[in-house]
C-alpha positions as a Markdown table, in Angstrom:
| # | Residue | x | y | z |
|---|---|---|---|---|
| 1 | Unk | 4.6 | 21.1 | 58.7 |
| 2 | Unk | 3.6 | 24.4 | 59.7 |
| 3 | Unk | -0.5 | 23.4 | 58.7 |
| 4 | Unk | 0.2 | 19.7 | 61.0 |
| 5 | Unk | 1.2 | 22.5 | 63.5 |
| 6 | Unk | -1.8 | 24.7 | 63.5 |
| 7 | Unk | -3.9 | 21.5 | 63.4 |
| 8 | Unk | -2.6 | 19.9 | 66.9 |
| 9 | Unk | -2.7 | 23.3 | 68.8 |
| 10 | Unk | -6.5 | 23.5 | 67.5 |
| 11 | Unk | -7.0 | 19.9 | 68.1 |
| 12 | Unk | -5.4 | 20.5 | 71.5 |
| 13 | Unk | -7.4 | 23.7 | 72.4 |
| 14 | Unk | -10.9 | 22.0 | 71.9 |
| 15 | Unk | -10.3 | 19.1 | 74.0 |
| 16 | Unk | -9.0 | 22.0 | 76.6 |
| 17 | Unk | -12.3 | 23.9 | 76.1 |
| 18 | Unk | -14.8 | 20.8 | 75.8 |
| 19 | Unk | -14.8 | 19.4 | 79.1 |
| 20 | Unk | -15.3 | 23.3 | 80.6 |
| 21 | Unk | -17.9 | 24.6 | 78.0 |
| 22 | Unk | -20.4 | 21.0 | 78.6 |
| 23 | Unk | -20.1 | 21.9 | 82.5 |
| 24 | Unk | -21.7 | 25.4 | 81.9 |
| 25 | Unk | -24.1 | 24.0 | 79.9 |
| 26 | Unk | -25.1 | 20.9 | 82.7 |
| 27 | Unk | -24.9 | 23.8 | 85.2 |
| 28 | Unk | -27.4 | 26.2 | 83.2 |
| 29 | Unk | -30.4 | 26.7 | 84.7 |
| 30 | Unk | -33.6 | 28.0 | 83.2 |
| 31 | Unk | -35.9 | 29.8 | 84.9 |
| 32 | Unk | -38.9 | 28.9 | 82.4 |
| 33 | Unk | -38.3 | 25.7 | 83.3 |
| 34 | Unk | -40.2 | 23.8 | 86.3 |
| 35 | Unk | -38.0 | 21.3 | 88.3 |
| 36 | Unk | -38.7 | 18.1 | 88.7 |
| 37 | Unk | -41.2 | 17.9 | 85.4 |
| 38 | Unk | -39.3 | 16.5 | 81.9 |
| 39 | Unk | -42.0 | 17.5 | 79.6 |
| 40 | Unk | -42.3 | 20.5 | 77.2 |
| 41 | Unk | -45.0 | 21.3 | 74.9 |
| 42 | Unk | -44.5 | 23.7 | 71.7 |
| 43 | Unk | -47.5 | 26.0 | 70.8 |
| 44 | Unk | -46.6 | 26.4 | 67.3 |
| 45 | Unk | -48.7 | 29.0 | 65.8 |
| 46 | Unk | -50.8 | 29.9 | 68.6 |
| 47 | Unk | -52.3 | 32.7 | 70.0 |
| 48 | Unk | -51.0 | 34.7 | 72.5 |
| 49 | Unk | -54.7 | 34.4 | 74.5 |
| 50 | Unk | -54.9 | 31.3 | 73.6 |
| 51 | Unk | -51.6 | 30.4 | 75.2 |
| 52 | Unk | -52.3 | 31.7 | 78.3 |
| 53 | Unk | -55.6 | 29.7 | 78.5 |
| 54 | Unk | -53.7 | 26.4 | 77.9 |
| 55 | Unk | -51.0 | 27.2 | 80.6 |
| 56 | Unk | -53.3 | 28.3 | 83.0 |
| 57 | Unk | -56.4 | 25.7 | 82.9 |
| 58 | Unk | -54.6 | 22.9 | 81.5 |
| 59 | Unk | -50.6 | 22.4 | 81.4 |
| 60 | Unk | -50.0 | 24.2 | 84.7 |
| 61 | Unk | -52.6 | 21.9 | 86.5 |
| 62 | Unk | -50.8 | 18.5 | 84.6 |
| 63 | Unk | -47.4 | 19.7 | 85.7 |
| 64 | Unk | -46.3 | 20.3 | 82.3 |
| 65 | Unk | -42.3 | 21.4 | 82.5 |
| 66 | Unk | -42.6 | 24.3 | 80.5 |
| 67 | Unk | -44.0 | 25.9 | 76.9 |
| 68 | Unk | -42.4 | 27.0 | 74.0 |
């Protein structure tokens, strides 16, 4: 009985808390982020330099979103 108990008020506390932890999340805004723009690219495994090259001659002109 006193498991059933524990259960419901845990049950009951994340349907409390869902609704108010996804509207943070909606409302989070990231300042790497360009508005407007959807895409993202991930550099995996490349150079710093080489980075800053891409972002500066070729995403940033294409109106890339962002880089990871």
């Amino acid at each position: 009985m006193q498991s059933t108990l524990v259960g419901l008020l845990c049950l009951a506390a994340a349907a409390v808390a869902a609704p108010v932890s996804s509207n943070i999340i909606i409302n989070h805004k990231n300042p790497n982020y360009v508005p407007g723009h959807d895409v993202i690219v991930h550099l995996f495994e490349w150079k710093w330099n080489d980075i800053g090259d891409e972002c500066e001659n070729f995403l940033g002109p294409m109106g890339y979103a962002g880089v990871q």
